[in-house]
Residue, then its C-alpha position, 0 to 999 in steps of 0.5 A: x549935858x550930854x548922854x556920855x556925861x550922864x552915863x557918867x553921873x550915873x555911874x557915880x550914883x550907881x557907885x554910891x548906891x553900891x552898899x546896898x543901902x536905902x538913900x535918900x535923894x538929899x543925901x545921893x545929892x550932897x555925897x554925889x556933888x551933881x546938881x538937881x538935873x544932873x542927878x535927875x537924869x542919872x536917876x532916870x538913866x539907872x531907872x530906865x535900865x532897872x538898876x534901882x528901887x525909888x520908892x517915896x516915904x512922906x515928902x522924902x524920895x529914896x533910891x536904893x539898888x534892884x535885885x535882878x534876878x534872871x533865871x535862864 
């Protein structure tokens, strides 16, 4: 895996993740078809960039969109 395959793997989350909804991580898993690592790292790079929300209910991690708000 390299960093070109994993802006990649983050673009399909970010795709998924489009309709705004709450998404567990089980759910983004199957729908995406990435293995563990590769949704792991897609996560992170979409975290890193502020593009999302993880928050954990009970033993469940969900994964939804930010909303970036930038007033210049």
């Amino acid at each position: 895996m390299n960093k070109s395959e994993i802006g990649l793997n983050a673009g399909k989350v970010w795709q998924l993740l489009s309709d705004y909804a709450k998404w567990s991580y089980g759910a983004l898993k199957r729908k995406s078809g990435l293995k563990d690592k590769e949704l792991g790292a897609a996560i992170g790079w979409l975290a890193r960039e502020d593009k999302i929300v993880l928050s954990q209910e009970e033993d469940e991690l969900y994964i939804s969109l930010g909303v970036n708000v930038y007033i210049g």
